[in-house]
Structure formats: C-alpha cells, structure tokens
C-alpha positions in Angstrom: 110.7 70.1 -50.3 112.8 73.4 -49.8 115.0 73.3 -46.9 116.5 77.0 -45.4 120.3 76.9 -44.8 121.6 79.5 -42.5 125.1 80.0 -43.1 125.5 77.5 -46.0 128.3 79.0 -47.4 130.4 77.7 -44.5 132.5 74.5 -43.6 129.8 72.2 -42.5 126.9 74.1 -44.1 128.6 74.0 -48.0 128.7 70.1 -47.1 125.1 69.3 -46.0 124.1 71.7 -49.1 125.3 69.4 -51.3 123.9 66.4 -49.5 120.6 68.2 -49.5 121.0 68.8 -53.1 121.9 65.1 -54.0 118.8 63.7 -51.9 116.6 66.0 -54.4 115.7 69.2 -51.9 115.6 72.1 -52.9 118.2 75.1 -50.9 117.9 78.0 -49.8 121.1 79.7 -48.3 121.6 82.7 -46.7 125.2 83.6 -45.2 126.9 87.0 -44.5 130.1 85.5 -45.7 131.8 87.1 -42.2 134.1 83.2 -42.4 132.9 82.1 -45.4 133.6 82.7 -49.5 131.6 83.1 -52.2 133.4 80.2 -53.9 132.1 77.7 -51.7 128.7 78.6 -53.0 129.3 78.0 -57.0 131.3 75.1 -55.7 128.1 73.6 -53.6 126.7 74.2 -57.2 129.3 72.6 -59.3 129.5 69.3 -57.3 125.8 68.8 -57.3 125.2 69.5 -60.7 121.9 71.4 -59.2 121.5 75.3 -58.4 120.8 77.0 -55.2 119.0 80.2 -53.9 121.9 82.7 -52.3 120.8 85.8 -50.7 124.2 87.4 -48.9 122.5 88.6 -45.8 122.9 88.9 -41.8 120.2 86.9 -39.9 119.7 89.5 -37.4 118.2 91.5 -40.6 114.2 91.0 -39.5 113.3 92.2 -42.6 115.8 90.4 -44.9 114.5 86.9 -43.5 111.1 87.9 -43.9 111.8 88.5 -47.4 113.3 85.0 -47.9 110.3 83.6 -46.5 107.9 85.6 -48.1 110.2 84.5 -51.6 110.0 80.7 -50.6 107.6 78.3 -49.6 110.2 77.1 -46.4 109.7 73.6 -45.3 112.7 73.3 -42.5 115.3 75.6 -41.7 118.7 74.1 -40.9 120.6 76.8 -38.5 124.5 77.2 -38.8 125.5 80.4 -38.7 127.3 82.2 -35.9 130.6 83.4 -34.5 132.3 79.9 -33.6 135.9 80.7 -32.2 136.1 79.9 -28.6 139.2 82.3 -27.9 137.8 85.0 -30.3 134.2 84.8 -27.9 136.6 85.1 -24.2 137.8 88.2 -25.6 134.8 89.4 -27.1 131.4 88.4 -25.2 129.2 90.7 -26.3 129.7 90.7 -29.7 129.0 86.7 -29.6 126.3 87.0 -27.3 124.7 89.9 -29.5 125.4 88.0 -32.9 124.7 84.0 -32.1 121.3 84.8 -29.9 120.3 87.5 -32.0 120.7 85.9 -35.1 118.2 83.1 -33.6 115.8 85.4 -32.1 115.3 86.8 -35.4 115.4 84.0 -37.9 112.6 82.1 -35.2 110.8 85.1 -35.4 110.4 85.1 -39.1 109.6 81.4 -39.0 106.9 81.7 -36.6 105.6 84.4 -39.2 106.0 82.3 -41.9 104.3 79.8 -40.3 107.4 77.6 -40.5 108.2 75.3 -37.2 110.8 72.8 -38.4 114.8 73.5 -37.5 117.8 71.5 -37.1 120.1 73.5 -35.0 124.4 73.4 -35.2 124.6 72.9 -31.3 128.0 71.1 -30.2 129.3 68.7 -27.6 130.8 71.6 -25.4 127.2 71.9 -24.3 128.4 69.0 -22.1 131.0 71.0 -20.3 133.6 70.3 -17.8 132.1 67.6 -15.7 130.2 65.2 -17.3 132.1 61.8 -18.0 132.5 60.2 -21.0 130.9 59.1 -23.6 128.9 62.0 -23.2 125.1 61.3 -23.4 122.1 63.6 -24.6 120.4 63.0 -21.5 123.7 65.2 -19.0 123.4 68.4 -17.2 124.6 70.7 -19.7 127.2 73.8 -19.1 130.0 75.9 -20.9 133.5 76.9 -20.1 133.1 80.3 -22.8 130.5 83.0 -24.2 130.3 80.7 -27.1 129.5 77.4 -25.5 127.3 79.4 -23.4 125.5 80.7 -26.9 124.9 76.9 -27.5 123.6 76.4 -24.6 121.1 79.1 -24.4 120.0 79.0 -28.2 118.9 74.9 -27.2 117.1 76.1 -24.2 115.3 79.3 -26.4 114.4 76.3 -29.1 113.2 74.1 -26.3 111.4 76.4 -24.3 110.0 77.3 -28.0 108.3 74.2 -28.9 107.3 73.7 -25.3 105.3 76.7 -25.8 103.8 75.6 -29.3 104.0 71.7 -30.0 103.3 72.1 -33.7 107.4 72.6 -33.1 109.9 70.4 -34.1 113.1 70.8 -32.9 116.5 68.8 -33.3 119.5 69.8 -31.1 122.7 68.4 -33.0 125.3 68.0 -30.9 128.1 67.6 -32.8 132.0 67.0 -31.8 135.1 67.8 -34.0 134.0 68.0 -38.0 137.0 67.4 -40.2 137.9 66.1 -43.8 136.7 67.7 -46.6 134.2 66.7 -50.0 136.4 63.9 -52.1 136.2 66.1 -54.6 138.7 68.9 -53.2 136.3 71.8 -54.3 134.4 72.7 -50.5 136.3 72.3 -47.2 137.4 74.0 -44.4 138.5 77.3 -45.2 138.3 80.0 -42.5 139.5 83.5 -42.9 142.6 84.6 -41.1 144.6 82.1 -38.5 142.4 78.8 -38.1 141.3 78.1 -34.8 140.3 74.7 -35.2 142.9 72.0 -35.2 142.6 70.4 -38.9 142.5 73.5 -41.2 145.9 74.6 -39.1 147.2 71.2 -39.7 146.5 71.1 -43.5 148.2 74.7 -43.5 151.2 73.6 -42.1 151.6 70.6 -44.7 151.0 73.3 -47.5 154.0 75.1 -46.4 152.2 78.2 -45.0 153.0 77.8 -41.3 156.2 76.8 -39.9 154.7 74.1 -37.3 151.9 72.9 -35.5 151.0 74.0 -32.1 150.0 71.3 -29.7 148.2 72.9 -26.8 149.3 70.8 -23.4 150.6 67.0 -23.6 150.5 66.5 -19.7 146.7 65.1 -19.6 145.2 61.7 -18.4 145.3 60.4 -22.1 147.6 57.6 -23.6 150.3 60.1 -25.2 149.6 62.9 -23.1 147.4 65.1 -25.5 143.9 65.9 -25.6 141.3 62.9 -27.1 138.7 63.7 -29.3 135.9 62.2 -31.2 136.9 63.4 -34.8 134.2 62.8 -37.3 134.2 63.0 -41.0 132.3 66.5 -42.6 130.2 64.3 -44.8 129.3 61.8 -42.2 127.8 65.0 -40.2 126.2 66.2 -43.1 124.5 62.3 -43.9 123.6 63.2 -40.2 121.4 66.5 -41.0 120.0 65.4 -43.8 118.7 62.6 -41.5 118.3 65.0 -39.0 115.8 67.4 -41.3 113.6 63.6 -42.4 112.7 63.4 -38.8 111.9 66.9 -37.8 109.8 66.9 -41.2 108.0 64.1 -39.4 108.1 64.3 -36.1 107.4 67.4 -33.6 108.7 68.2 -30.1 112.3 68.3 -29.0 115.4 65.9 -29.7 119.2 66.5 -28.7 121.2 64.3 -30.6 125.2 63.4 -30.5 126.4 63.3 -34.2 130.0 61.7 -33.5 132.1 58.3 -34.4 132.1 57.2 -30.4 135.8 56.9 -30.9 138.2 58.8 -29.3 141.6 60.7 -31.5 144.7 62.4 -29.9 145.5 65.2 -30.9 149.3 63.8 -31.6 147.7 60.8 -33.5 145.8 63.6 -35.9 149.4 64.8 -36.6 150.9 61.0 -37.4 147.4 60.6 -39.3 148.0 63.8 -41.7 151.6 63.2 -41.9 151.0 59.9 -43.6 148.5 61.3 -45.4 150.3 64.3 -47.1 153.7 62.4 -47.4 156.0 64.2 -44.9 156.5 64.3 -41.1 154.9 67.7 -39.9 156.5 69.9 -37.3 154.7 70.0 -33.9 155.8 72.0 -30.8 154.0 71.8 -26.8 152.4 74.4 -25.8 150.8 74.9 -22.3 147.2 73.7 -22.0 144.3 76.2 -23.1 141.9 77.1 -20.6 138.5 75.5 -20.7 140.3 72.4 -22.6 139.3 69.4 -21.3 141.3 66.2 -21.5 139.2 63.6 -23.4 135.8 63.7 -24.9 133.8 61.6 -27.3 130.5 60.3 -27.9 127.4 58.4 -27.2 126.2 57.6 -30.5 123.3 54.9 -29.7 120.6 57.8 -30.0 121.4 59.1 -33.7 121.7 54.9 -34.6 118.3 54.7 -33.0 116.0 57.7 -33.6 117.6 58.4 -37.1 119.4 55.2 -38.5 122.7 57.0 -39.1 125.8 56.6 -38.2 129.4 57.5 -39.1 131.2 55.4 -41.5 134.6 56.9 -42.4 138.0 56.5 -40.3 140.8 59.0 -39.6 142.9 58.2 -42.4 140.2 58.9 -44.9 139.5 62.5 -42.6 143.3 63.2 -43.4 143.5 62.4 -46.7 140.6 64.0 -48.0 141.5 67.2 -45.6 144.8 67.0 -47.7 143.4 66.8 -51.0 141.1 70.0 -50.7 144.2 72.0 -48.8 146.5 70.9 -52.2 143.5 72.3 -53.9 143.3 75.6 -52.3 147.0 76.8 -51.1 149.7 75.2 -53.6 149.3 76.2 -57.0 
C-alpha cells in the first residue's frame, strides 16, 4: 500500500511518516517546505530505517500533483499541509483562504483524475468554535473565530459535499486538539520557522535559553488556576491515530469526523510546571491579556475514535514534556 503525505515534512506529518513507515506502507510526501526543513525528511528516513518518495512542490501546482499520481500508484492520501497560525491568518485572510482551499481544490482534483478517493484530512477542534460545551463531540454545530478555522471548516464541508456527490469516497475528518512532544528519539519535532505560535515549541525555546520568558495569554478565565485548559495530546499518539485513521478509509467509504485527543483537560500554567520539571529549571512566565478568539477550556470526546477505530491516546503530560525537551536539547544547544 502507498499512502500520499501532503506536507510530510512538517511537525505532525514527519511523525505519522514514520508511523506509516514502521506499519510497512510505502510514502509518498510532497511539502513546499514554507514551515518545514529538509532535515525532517532524511530524519523521517533515518528513524525508520526505510526510504521515502520527496517531491518539494506547492499543492496548488495542478500539474505537479498530477505528476505524482501519474509516478505512483496512490492508495490514500493523508492531507496536512497549509498555513496554520491563527494570528498570521487575522492579518492575512486572503493569503490563507487562497492557499489552505486552493491547495485542496487541487490535490482532490488530481485524485479524482487519478482515480484515487481515499483521504484523511488535518482538520482541528477549532471547528467547534466558541459555543459548543465541552467535551466537544463530532456530532456539534461547527464554526470558527479566524480565516484559518474557517479554512477547516470549509475544506470538511468541500470533502463532505465531495463524497456525497460520489460514494466510492471515503473521507475521515480528524479533529485534532493541541499536538505536542516530539519522536523519543530527538531527531523530528516541532520546529517552525521564525517566532512559534504554538504554545510547546515557545516553551521548549525558552528552556533552551533562546527567549527570555514565556508569555501566558490571560489568567482571569473560569478554569482552576485562571489559565486556559486544553486537551494536550502526545505527537505520536496522533500519528497512531492516522495511521488508524488511513485502515478505515482503506475500508470503509462515506464520511467520518473524528476527535483525536486524551479527553483530559491541561492548563496552560500546569504545561509550564510540567516542562520545568522536565528540563530541570523553573521557566520564566509573564500575564498577558487574553487573545481574541481564545476560549477558556476545551477538550475532548474521545468515545468515537475508541469505537470506530480502536485507538486511543496512551501517553501523559510528563512524557509530552520530556520528550518535547529532549528534541529541543537536540536542535538549539550545541
């Protein structure tokens, strides 16, 4: 079996590679390495002991998919790639709109040419908005608060409307909530280019030394200590979850949406105690007013994923931290 990885080069992507890789499927991965390095893919390599396929390309090339299609006999398609900061997509809409919905358009398009119908899309539990109470459950109204979430939200109803149009589709919507940790080995984690916007790779950067402090945004929410709650799961947990994710789209058509979280709620002030302990030393924090579009706790309803797929997470906090803290030794102190 050769399972397409669109943007496989990044955090989450590099990690389910390797999974793939270990299960005995063959990969495929294309990535324009916009928040990614070309490290990550001789690394995917090195830990598997098995090669890969790499074309550096942009999905919105039409004719650069259908060239990987026309290469490879595709069996599934797992989708990753897209812009993903939720401040970088306030300020700039179109280019998010332009590059996460194009991107999709055009890789669907060469599937249905290929006469591919199998994907596993990177959706995420802002889908569930501002409303919806927690846990939050596949079956909720969805929403966004930002042009990104809003680019989740639309891609899952382009897929859906999709394989309502065709049933030969098989579509799985992960909804996934706050990735963190890194591979045990230290080689693949998350690395993003320029200031990190999610809370982990800030963290580790401020235990490395290259940041003076970490910035907690808003401590005055309806949460035990204040700080926002979420459901932190471990990379490799999420990636056991696509590869189970890609076993029942290869089986199965028609449309599933599917929480990929621990259930279990974190505070953002407990990640900090958490990493501290983990890299040895107490870590600077300031308060810093809330972010708009933050909401105060969210976490998941995992029953679904334990049901339709068997899977579930099985690694705590500590092991996020310290596994976060032995790829960010790896990468910044030399």
């Amino acid at each position: 079996m050769k399972i397409f990885v669109t943007g496989g080069a990044g955090f989450i992507g590099s990690h389910t590679c390797v999974e793939l890789l270990n299960a005995g499927y063959e990969v495929v991965i294309a990535d324009n390495l916009s928040n990614a390095k070309p490290e990550a893919v001789e690394n995917i390599q090195k830990i598997s002991g098995k090669p890969v396929v790499f074309y550096k390309t942009d999905l919105r090339d039409l004719e650069g998919m259908r060239k990987i299609f026309t290469e490879h006999d595709i069996d599934a398609v797992i989708h990753f790639a897209g812009l993903k900061a939720v401040p970088e997509s306030v300020q700039k809409p179109l280019e998010y709109y332009e590059n996460n919905l194009g991107g999709t358009f055009v890789l669907c398009q060469a599937m249905r040419e290929a006469g591919c119908r199998k994907i596993v899309f990177s959706s995420s539990a802002t889908v569930y908005g501002m409303h919806n109470p927690v846990p939050f459950k596949e079956g909720m109204p969805t929403s966004a608060t930002n042009p990104y979430g809003y680019t989740k939200v639309m891609i899952e109803q382009i897929l859906t409307d999709l394989a309502l149009a065709d049933p030969q589709w098989s579509v799985s919507l992960l909804r996934y909530f706050n990735p963190i940790g890194a591979h045990s080995s230290g080689l693949i984690g998350e690395d993003p280019n320029g200031i990190p916007n999610n809370l982990l790779p800030y963290v580790s950067q401020v235990a490395a030394g290259l940041r003076p402090e970490v910035v907690v945004y808003g401590n005055d929410y309806d949460t035990p200590d204040g700080t926002g709650v979420r459901d932190y799961i471990h990379v490799v947990d999420l990636a056991l979850g696509h590869l189970s994710a890609v076993k029942y789209v290869l089986e199965h058509t028609g449309v599933e949406a599917v929480n990929l979280g621990t259930g279990q709620g974190t505070s953002v002030l407990e990640i900090v105690a958490a990493y501290s302990k983990a890299c040895g030393k107490e870590l600077p924090y300031r308060i810093a007013p809330r972010r708009p579009g933050d909401i105060a706790t969210c976490y998941a309803d995992t029953e679904k994923a334990r049901r339709l797929f068997g899977w579930e997470a099985k690694r705590n906090i500590e092991q996020m931290c310290a596994d976060s803290w032995n790829f960010a030794k790896n990468r910044y102190i030399k």
